[in-house]
C-alpha positions as CSV (number, residue, x, y, z in Angstrom):
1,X,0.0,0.0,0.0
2,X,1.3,3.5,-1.3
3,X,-0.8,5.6,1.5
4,X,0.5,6.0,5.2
5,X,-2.2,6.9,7.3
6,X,-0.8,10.5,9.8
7,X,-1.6,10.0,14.0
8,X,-3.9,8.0,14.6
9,X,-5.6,6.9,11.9
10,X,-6.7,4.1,10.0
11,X,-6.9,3.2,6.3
12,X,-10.4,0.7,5.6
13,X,-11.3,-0.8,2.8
14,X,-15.5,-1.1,3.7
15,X,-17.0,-4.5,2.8
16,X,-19.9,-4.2,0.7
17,X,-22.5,-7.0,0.4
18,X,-24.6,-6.9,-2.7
19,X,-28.2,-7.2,-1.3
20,X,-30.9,-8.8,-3.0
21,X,-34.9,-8.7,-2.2
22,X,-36.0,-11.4,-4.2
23,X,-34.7,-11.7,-7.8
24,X,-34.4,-7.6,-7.3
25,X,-30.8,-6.3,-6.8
26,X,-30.8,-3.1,-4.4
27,X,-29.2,-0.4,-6.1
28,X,-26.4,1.6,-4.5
29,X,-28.1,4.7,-3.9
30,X,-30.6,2.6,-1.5
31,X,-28.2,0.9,0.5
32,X,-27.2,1.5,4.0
33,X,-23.2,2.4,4.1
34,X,-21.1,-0.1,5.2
35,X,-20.3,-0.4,9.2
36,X,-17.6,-2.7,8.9
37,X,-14.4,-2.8,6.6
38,X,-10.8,-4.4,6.1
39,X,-7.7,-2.7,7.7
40,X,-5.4,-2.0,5.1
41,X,-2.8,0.7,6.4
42,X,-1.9,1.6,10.2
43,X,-0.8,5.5,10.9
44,X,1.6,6.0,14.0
45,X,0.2,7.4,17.3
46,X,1.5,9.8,19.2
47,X,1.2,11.0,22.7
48,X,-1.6,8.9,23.6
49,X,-1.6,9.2,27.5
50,X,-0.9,5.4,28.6
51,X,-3.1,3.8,25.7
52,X,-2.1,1.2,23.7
53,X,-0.5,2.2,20.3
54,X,-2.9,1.3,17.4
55,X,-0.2,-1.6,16.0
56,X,-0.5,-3.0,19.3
57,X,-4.6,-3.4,18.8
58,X,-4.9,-3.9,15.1
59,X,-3.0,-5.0,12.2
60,X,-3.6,-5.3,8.2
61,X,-6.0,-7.5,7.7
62,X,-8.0,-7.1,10.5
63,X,-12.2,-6.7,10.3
64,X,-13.3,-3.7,12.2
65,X,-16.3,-2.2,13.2
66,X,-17.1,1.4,12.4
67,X,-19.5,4.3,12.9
68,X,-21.8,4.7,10.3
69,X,-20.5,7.9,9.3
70,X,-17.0,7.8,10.2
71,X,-14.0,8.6,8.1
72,X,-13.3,10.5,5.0
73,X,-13.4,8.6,1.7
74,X,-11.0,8.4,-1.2
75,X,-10.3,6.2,-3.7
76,X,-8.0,4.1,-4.5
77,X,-7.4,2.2,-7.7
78,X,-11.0,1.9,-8.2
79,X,-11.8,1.4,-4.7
80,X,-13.6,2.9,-2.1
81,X,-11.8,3.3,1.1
82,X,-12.1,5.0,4.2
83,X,-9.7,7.2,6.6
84,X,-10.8,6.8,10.1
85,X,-9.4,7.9,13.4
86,X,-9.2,6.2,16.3
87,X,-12.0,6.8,18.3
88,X,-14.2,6.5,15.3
89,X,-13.4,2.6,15.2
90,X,-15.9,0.5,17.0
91,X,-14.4,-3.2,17.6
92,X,-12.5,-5.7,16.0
93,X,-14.4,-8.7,14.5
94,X,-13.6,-12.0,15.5
């Protein structure tokens, strides 16, 4: 991955699931956002009062759990991804 997240955020790649009423296909514009994604980039923290860093909780790869508006998103090759910070990440998925 080219992009380094800055502080303490995190680069997501959201998981979409194509939904599906039927033989109907829900378009895009209908759907809920996504609320959970795949970590793809780390940032470093800094100055974080005693906490654990954020490579010490997560790693790439990892399924997390986010707000439903959190992050800014770009684009990537074609992708949708997300920046989120730290307190905008909800749980990691087992």
């Amino acid at each position: 991955m080219n992009l380094q997240p800055l502080d303490d955020r995190v680069l997501v790649e959201p998981i979409e699931e194509e939904e599906k009423v039927g033989s109907l296909v829900i378009p895009d514009t209908a759907k809920e956002k996504p609320m959970m994604g795949i970590v793809k980039a780390i940032g470093n923290d800094f100055d974080l009062e005693g906490k654990k860093s954020l490579k010490e909780l997560l790693k790439v790869g990892d399924k997390v759990l986010f707000g439903k508006y959190a992050g800014q998103e770009i684009k990537i090759n074609n992708k949708k991804h997300l920046v989120i910070k730290r307190e905008d990440l909800l749980a990691i998925v087992k």
